[in-house]
PLY file of the C-alpha trace (Angstrom):
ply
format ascii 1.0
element vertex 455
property float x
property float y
property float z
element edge 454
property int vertex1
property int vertex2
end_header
-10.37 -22.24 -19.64
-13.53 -22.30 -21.99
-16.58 -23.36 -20.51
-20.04 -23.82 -21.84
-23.15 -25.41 -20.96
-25.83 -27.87 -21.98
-28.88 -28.14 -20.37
-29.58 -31.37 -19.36
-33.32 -32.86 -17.39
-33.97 -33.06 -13.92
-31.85 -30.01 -12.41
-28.67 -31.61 -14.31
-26.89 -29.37 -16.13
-23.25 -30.16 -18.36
-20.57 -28.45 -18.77
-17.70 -28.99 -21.38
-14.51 -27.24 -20.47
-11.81 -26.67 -22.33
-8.31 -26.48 -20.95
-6.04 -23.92 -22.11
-2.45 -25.36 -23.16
-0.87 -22.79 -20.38
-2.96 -24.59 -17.48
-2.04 -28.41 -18.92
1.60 -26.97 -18.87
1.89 -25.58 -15.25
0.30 -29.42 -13.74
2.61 -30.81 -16.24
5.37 -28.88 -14.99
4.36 -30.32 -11.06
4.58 -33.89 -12.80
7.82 -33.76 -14.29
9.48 -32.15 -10.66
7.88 -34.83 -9.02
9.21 -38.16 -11.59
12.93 -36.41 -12.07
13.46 -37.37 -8.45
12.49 -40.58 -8.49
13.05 -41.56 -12.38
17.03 -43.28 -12.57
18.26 -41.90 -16.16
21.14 -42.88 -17.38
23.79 -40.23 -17.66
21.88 -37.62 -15.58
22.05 -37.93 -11.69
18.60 -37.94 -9.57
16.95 -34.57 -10.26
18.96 -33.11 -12.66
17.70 -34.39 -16.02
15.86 -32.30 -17.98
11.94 -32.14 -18.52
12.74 -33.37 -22.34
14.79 -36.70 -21.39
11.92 -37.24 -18.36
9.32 -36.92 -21.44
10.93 -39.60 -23.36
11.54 -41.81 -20.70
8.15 -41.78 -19.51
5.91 -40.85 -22.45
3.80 -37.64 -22.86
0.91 -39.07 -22.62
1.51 -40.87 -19.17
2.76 -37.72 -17.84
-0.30 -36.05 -19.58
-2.64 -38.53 -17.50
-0.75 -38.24 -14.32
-1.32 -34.53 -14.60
-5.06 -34.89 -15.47
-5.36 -36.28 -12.19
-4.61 -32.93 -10.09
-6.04 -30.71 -13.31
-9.59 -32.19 -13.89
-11.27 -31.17 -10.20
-9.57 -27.97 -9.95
-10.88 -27.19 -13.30
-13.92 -29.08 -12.74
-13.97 -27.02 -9.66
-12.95 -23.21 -10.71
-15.50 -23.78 -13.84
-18.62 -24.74 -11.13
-17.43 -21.31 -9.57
-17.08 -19.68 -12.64
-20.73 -20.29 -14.12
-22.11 -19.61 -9.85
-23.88 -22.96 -10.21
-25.52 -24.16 -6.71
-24.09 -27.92 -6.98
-25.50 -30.49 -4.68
-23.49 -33.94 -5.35
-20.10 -34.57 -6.69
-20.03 -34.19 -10.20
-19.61 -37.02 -12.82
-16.61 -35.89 -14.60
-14.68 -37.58 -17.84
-12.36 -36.41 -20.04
-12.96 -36.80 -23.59
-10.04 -35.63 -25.42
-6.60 -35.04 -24.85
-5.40 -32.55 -26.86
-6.59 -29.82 -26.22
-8.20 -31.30 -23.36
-11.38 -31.07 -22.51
-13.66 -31.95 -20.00
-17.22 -33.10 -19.85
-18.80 -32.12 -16.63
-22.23 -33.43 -15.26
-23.72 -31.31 -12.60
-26.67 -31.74 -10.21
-28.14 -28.51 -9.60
-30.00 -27.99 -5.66
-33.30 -28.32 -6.91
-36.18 -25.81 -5.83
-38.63 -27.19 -3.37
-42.51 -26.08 -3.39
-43.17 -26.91 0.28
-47.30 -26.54 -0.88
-49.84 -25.45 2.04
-48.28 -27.15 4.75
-50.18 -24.99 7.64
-53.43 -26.64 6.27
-51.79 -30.21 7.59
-53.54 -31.36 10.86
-52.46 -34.48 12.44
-54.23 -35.85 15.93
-52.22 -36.53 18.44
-52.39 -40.42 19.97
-53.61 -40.58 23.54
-51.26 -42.97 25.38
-52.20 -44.92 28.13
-51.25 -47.70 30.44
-53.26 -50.13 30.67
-53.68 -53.10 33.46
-52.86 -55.74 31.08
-49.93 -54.24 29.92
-48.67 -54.28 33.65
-49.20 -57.12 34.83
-47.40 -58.10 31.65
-44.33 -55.82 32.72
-44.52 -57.49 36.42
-44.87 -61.45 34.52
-41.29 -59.86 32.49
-39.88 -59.08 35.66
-40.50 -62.46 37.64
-39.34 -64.18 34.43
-36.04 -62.33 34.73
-35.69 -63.44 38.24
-36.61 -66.80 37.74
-34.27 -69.82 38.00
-34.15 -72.56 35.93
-34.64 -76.03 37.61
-34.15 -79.06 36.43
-37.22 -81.76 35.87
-38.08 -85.17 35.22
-41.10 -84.53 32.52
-41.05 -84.04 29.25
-40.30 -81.25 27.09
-42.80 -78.68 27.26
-42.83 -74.89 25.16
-40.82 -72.58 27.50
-38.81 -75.51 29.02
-34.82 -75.00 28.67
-33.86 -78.23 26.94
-29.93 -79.08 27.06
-29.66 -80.78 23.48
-26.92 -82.54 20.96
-28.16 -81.85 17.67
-27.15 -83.20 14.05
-28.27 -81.69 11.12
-27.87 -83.33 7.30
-28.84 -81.98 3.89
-27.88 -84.93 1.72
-24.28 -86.23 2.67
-23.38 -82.55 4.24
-23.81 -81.54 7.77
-24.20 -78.35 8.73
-25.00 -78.74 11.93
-23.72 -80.54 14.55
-23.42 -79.87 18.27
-23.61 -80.89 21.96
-24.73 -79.79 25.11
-26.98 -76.95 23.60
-29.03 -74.72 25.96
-32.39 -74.41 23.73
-35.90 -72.56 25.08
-38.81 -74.22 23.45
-40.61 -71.07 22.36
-43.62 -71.67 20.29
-43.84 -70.23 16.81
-39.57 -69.71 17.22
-37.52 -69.34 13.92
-34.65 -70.46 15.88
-32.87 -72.50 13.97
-35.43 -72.80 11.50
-39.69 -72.62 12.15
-40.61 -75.80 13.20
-37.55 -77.00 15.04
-39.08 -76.09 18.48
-42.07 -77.69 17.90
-40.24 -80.83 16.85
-38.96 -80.94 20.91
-42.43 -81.11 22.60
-43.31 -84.27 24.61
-39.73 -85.42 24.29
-37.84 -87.29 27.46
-34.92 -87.15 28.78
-32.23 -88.97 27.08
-34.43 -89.56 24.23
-33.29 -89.61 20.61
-35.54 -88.06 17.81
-35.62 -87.82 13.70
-37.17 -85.33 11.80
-36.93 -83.73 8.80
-37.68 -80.18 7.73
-37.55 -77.48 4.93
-35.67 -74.74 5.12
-38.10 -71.72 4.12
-38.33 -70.87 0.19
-36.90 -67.04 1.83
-34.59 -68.00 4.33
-31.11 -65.53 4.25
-29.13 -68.16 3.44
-29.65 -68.41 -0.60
-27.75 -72.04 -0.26
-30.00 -73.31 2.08
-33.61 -71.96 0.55
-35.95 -74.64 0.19
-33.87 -77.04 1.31
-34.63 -80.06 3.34
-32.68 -80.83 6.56
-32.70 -84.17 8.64
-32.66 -83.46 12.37
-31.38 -85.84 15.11
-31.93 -84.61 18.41
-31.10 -86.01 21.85
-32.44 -84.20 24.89
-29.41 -84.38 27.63
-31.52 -82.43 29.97
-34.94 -80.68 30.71
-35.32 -77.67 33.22
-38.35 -75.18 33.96
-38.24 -72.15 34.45
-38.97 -71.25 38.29
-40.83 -67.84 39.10
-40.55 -65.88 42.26
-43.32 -64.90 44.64
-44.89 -62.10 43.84
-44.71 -60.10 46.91
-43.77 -57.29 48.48
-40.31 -59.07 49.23
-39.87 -59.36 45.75
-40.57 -55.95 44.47
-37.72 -54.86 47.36
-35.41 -57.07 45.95
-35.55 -55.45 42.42
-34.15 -51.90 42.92
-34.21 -51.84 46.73
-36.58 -48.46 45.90
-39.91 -49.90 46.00
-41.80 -51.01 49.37
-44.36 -52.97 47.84
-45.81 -54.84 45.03
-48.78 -51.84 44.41
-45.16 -49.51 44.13
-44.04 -51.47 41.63
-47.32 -51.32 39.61
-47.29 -47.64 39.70
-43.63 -47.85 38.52
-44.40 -49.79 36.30
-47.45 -47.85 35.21
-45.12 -44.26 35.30
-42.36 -46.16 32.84
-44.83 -47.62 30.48
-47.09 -44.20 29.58
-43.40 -42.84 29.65
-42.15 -45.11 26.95
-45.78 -45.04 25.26
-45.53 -41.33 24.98
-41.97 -41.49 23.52
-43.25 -43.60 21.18
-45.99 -41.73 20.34
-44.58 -38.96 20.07
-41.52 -39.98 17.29
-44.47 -41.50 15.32
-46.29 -38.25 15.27
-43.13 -36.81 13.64
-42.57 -39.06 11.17
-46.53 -38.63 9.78
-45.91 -34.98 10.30
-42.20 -35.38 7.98
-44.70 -37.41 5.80
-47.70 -35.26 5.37
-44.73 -32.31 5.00
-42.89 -34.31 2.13
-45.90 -35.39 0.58
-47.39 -31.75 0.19
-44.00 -31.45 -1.63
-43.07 -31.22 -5.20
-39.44 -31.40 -6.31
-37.21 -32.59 -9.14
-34.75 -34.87 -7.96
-30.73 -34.94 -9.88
-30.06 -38.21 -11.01
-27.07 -37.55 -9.86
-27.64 -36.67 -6.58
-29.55 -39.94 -5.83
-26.91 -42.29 -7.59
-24.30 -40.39 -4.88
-26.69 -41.48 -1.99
-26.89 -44.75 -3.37
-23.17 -45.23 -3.21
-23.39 -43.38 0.26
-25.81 -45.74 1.59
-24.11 -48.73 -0.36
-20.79 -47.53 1.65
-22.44 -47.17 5.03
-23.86 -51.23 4.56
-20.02 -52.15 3.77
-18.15 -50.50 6.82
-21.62 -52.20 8.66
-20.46 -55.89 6.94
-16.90 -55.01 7.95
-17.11 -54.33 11.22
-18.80 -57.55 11.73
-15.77 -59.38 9.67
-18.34 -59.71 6.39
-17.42 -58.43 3.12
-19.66 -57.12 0.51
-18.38 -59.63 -1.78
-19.24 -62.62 1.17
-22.87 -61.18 1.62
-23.70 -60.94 -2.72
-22.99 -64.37 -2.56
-25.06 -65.54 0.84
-28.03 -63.35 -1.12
-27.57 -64.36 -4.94
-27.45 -60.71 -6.37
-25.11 -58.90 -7.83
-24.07 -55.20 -6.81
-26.18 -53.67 -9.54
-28.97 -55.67 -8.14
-28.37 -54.09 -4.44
-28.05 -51.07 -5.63
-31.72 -50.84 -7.40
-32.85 -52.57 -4.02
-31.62 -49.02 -2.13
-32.11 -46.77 -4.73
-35.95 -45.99 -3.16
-34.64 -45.37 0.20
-31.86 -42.94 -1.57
-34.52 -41.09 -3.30
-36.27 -41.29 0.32
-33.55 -40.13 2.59
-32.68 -37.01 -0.02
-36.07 -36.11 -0.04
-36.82 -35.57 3.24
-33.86 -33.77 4.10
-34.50 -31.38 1.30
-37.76 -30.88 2.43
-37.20 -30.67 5.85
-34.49 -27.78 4.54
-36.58 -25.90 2.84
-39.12 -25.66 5.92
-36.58 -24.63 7.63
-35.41 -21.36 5.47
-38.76 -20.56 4.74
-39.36 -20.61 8.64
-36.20 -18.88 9.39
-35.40 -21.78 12.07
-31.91 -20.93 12.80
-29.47 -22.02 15.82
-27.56 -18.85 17.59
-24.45 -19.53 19.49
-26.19 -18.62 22.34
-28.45 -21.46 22.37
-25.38 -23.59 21.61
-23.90 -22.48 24.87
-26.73 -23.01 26.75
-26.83 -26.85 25.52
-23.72 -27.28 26.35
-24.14 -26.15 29.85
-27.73 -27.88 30.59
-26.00 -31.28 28.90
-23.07 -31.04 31.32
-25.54 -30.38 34.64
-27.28 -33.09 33.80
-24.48 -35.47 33.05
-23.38 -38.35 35.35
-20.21 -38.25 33.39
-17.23 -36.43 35.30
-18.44 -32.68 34.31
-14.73 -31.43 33.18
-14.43 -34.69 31.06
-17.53 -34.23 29.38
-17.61 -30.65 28.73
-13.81 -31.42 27.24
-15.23 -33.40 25.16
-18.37 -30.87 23.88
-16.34 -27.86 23.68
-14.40 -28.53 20.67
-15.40 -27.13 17.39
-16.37 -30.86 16.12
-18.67 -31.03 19.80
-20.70 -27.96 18.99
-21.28 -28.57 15.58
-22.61 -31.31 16.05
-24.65 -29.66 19.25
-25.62 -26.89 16.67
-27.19 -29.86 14.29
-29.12 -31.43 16.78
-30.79 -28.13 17.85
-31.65 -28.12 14.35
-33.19 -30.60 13.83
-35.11 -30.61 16.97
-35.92 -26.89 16.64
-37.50 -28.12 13.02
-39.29 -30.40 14.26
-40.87 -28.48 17.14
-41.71 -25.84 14.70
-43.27 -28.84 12.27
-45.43 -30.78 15.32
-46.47 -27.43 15.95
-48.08 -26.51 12.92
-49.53 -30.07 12.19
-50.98 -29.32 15.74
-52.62 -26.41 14.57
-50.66 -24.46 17.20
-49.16 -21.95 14.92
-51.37 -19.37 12.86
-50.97 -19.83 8.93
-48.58 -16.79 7.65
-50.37 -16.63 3.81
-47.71 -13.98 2.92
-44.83 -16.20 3.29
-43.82 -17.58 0.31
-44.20 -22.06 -0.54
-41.16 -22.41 -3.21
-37.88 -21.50 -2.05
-34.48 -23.03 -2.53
-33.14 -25.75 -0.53
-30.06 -24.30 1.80
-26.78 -25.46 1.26
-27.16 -28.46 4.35
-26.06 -31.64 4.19
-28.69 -34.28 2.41
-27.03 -37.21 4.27
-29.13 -39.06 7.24
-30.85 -36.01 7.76
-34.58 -37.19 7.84
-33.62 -39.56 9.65
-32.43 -37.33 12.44
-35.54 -35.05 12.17
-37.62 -38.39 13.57
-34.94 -39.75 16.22
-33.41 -36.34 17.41
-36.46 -34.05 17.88
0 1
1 2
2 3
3 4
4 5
5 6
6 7
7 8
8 9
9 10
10 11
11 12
12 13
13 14
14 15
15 16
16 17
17 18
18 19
19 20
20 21
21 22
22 23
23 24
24 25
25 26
26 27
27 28
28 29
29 30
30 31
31 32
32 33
33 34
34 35
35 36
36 37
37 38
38 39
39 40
40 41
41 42
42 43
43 44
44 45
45 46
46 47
47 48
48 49
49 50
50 51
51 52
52 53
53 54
54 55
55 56
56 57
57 58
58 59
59 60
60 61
61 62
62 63
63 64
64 65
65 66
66 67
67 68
68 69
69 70
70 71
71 72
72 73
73 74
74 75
75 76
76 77
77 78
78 79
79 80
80 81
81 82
82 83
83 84
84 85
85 86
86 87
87 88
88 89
89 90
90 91
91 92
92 93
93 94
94 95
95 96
96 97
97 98
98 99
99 100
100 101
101 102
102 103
103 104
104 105
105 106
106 107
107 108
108 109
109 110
110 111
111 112
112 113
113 114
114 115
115 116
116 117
117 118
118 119
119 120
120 121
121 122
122 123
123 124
124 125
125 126
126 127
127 128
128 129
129 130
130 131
131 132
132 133
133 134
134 135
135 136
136 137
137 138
138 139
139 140
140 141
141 142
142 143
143 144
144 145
145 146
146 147
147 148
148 149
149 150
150 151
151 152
152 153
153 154
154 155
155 156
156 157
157 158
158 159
159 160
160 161
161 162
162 163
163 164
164 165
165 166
166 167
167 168
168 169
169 170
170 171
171 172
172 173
173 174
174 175
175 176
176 177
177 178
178 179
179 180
180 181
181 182
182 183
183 184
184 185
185 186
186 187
187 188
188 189
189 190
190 191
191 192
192 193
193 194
194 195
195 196
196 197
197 198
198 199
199 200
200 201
201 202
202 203
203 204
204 205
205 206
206 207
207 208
208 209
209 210
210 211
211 212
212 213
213 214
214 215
215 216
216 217
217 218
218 219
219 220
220 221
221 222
222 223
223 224
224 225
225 226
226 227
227 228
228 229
229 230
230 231
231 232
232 233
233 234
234 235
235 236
236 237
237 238
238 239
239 240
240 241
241 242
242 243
243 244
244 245
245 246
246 247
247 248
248 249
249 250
250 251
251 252
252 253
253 254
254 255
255 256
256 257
257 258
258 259
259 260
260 261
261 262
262 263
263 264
264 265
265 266
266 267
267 268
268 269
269 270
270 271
271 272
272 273
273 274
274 275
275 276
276 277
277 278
278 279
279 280
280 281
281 282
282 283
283 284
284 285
285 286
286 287
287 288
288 289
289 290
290 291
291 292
292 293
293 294
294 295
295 296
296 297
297 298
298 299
299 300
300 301
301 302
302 303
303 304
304 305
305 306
306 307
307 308
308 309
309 310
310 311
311 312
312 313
313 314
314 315
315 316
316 317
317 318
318 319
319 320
320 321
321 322
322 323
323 324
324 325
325 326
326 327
327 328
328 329
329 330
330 331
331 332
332 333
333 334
334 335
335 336
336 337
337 338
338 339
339 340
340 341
341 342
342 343
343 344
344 345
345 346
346 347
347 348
348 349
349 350
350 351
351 352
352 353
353 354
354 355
355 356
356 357
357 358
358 359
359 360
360 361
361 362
362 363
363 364
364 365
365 366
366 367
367 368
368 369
369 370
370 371
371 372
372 373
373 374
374 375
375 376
376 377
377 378
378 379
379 380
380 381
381 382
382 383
383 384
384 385
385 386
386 387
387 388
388 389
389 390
390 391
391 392
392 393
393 394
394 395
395 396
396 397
397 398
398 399
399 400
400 401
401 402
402 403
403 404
404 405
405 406
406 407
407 408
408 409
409 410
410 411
411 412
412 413
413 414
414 415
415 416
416 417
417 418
418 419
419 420
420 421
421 422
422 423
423 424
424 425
425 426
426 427
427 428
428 429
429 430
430 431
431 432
432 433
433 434
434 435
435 436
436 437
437 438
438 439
439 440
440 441
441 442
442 443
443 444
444 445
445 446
446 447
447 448
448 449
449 450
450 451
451 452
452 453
453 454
């Protein structure tokens, strides 16, 4: 094997390898053992004719192709290794001749990462709070989810169930057309289309109504953009919504915890800063990722990001699939064709790879690091707290696969501690530590986005 390289832009480098005739031979050899059993030649029985009569049966050249197929990564593959390249994405490989062969390689190269003055970075903290309208909002949620609904003899008001047959026409086609419909007239709703709830107001019982309206100029469904639909509507039935007493009865009834309705204020009150500060507190990541990444200056593979793009293009299939779409289905609903999609994710690929690279480098440069030690003691505290059987779950953990992925997530959140931190002003600026290093060898995929949901 010859290899050389050509410098390419953007942490790309190419590589044109040439295959030596004794390395074709030995996956040509592999080809012909593997047709001569399954090749019929007349005159010969299965397995016995010789590599000669398979090569004129078959052709050289087909057998020359089959064997390029096992021959082109491992080369690919022992010439990375050769020239100690740090590769980052699978490379884009062709061959572009066939005798001798040789290879054309293209390479994305882990690209260096100058993390900038990121102990400078201060980001305030939001104070959460509670506050008595949001409350008595949570206790109005609560009595609504009690509620019944009651039928009544007046008409249709917003936040009335209406039981409905509805037909719906553009031109001679209907798309729509159903009976005994449970509809909630909620004001400003996009359900079926904005405007259709609207249309309901004032209407009786057992009364019959025509409208028409347009379909929005952006609504998902390219075929029926713009369009105008003609509505008729016939309200079968009209109930309201009924709301229990607010008293101390009902608080009792909700969890069978709470005494009174001031209890279920300050539970209320207790889950809302709770959730509040949750929230807070993954938003103060992700402008503490952002100020990180922005500080940042690195050189991104091609490459790399048209691999995440087909990652992230894959990811939005299996999605489709599992809810019986196919790819194919939703570039017609949307009008665009796959090159089209793809330039619609290639910002978030460029995102998503940045971010993890970042966050990467921060953490070598940091020395954040997860011991087994701290795996263990994850894997303990996790199966304490568990209301899972503790045998089943620890079963589960304590496979290779289970602390891995234990060992990622004190990572990340280990990163992101150390990040908030700093950002916090918490931690003391270390001027002799180096701001360019290398990206380790991590994973690029999803891994920002684990950084804000993880930590």
């Amino acid at each position: 094997m010859k290899v050389s390289q050509v410098e390419d832009a953007q942490n790309q480098i190419i590589l044109n390898i040439e295959v030596e005739s004794q390395e074709l031979e030995e996956h040509l050899h592999r080809v012909y053992q593997r047709a001569v059993q399954r090749v019929n030649i007349r005159g010969f029985r299965k397995g016995k004719a010789p590599r000669s009569v398979v090569e004129r049966e078959l052709g050289r050249d087909a057998m020359v192709e089959d064997a390029l197929e096992s021959l082109v990564p491992q080369i690919t593959s022992n010439a990375i290794e050769e020239q100690k390249l740090d590769v980052i994405a699978t490379p884009k490989v062709k061959v572009i001749h066939n005798d001798p062969v040789i290879i054309e390689a293209t390479v994305a190269i882990r690209p260096q990462v100058e993390l900038g003055d990121y102990y400078q970075h201060r980001i305030e903290p939001q104070k959460v709070e509670a506050t008595p309208e949001a409350i008595e909002e949570g206790v109005e949620t609560l009595r609504r989810e009690s509620g019944t609904w009651e039928p009544i003899e007046r008409p249709v008001a917003f936040e009335d169930m209406v039981t409905i047959k509805v037909i719906g026409q553009i031109d001679e086609n209907v798309i729509m057309d159903d009976t005994g419909v449970d509809y909630i007239v909620s004001q400003n709703s996009t359900n079926p289309m904005p405007g259709f709830a609207e249309q309901l107001v004032e209407m009786d019982r057992n009364e019959e109504r025509t409208f028409s309206i347009s379909f929005p100029e952006d609504y998902p469904q390219n075929d029926l953009a713009g369009k105008e639909c003609n509505f008729t509507v016939t309200v079968e039935e009209v109930k309201e919504r009924k709301l229990p007493e607010l008293n101390d009865e009902f608080a009792q009834s909700l969890t069978g915890e709470l005494e009174t309705v001031d209890a279920l204020r300050d539970k209320l009150r207790d889950d809302i800063l709770k959730y509040n500060q949750t929230m807070a507190d993954q938003n103060y990541q992700e402008q503490a990722i952002q100020a990180l990444v922005d500080g940042a200056q690195l050189d991104l593979p091609p490459l790399l990001v048209d691999n995440e793009v087909e990652h992230m293009l894959s990811e939005q299939s299996d999605a489709m699939r599992r809810q019986q779409l196919s790819m194919e289905d939703y570039m017609n609903t949307v009008g665009k064709s796959i090159e089209e999609i793809q330039e619609e994710i290639r910002p978030s690929a460029v995102e998503r790879i940045t971010r993890s690279l970042v966050l990467s480098a921060l953490r070598e440069k940091e020395g954040i690091e997860v011991t087994p030690e701290e795996v263990e003691e994850e894997l303990n505290s996790m199966t304490e707290a568990s209301t899972m059987e503790r045998e089943s779950l620890k079963q589960l953990l304590d496979t290779e696969n289970g602390r891995a992925s234990l060992s990622s997530m004190l990572l990340t959140r280990k990163t992101m501690e150390k990040l908030t931190s700093i950002t916090k002003g918490e931690v003391a600026t270390t001027s002799s530590n180096p701001t360019t290093v290398d990206s380790n060898k991590e994973s690029t995929e999803g891994e920002s986005e684990k950084g804000a949901q993880d930590a």
